[in-house]
N, C-alpha and C positions, 0 to 999 in steps of 0.2 A: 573750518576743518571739514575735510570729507569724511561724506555718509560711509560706514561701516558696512562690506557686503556681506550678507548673510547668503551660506549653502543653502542649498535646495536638499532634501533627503540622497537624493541620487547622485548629486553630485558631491556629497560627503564618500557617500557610500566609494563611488570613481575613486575617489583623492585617496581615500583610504586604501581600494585595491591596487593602485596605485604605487603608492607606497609602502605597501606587500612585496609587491612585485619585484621594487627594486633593492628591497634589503634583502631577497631571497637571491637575486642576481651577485649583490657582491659579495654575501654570505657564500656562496660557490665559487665565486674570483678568488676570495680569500682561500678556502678547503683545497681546492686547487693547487696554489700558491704555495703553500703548506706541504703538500704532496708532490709538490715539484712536476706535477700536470703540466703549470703555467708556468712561463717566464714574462720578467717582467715587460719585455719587447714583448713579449703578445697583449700582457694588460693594455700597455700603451698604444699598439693597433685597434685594440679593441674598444678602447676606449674614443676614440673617433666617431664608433658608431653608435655607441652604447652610451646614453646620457647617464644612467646609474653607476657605471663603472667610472666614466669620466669626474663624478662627483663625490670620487671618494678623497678620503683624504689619505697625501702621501705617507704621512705618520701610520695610518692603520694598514695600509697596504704594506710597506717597510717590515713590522711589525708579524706580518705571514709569512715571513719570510723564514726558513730555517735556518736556526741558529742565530737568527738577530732577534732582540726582544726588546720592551718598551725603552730598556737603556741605552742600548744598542742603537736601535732606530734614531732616537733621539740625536743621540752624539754623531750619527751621521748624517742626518739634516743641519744640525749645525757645523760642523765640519764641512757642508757642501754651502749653506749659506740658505737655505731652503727653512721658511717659517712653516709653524709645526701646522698651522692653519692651513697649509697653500693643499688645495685639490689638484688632482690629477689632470686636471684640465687645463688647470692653470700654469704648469710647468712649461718653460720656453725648453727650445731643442737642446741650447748647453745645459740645461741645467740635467735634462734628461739624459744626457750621454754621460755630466760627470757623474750622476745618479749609478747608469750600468756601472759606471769603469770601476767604481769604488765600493760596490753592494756585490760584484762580482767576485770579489777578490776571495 
C-alpha cells in the first residue's frame, strides 16, 4: 500500500485558496446564468479555458437556468440521455447541441 502524502502548511493553505477561487468563479457562472448575463454557448466557450467552469456539473449549471429548476433540469438530462453526474467537460459536441436545441426552447 502506498505511503499517504501529507500537506505541507502552504500547500494546504494553496489548495484551499484554490478552491476558493473556484467556487467563487462558477458561483458567478451561475448568478450570471440566472440574470441571463450568460448563455449557455458562452459557459461552454468558456469552459475550454476555465478548469472551474469546465468542472461543473451539467445538473447544476441546467439548474441556473431561468425557469428550469431541480425538476425541470432533471427531466431534461434524462430526456437528453445525459447522467446527472456528467461535468461540463465531459459532454461530447451532440450532446451539447441537443443540450442548446432543447433548453432553448
Amino acid at each position: 500500500m502506498a505511503a499517504r502524502h501529507e500537506l505541507t502548511p502552504q500547500e494546504r493553505s494553496a489548495a484551499v485558496a484554490k478552491a476558493v477561487a473556484s467556487r467563487r468563479i462558477r458561483a458567478e457562472v451561475k448568478r450570471k446564468i440566472k440574470t441571463r448575463q450568460m448563455t449557455l454557448p458562452e459557459v461552454f466557450v468558456m469552459a475550454e479555458t476555465e478548469a472551474a467552469v469546465a468542472s461543473m456539473r451539467v445538473i447544476t449549471l441546467l439548474e441556473s437556468l431561468p425557469a428550469l429548476g431541480k425538476i425541470k433540469a432533471k427531466r431534461l438530462l434524462d430526456q437528453i440521455g445525459i447522467a446527472e453526474s456528467r461535468r461540463v467537460k465531459g459532454l461530447g459536441p451532440k450532446q451539447r447541441a441537443e443540450l442548446l436545441r432543447v433548453s432553448i426552447r
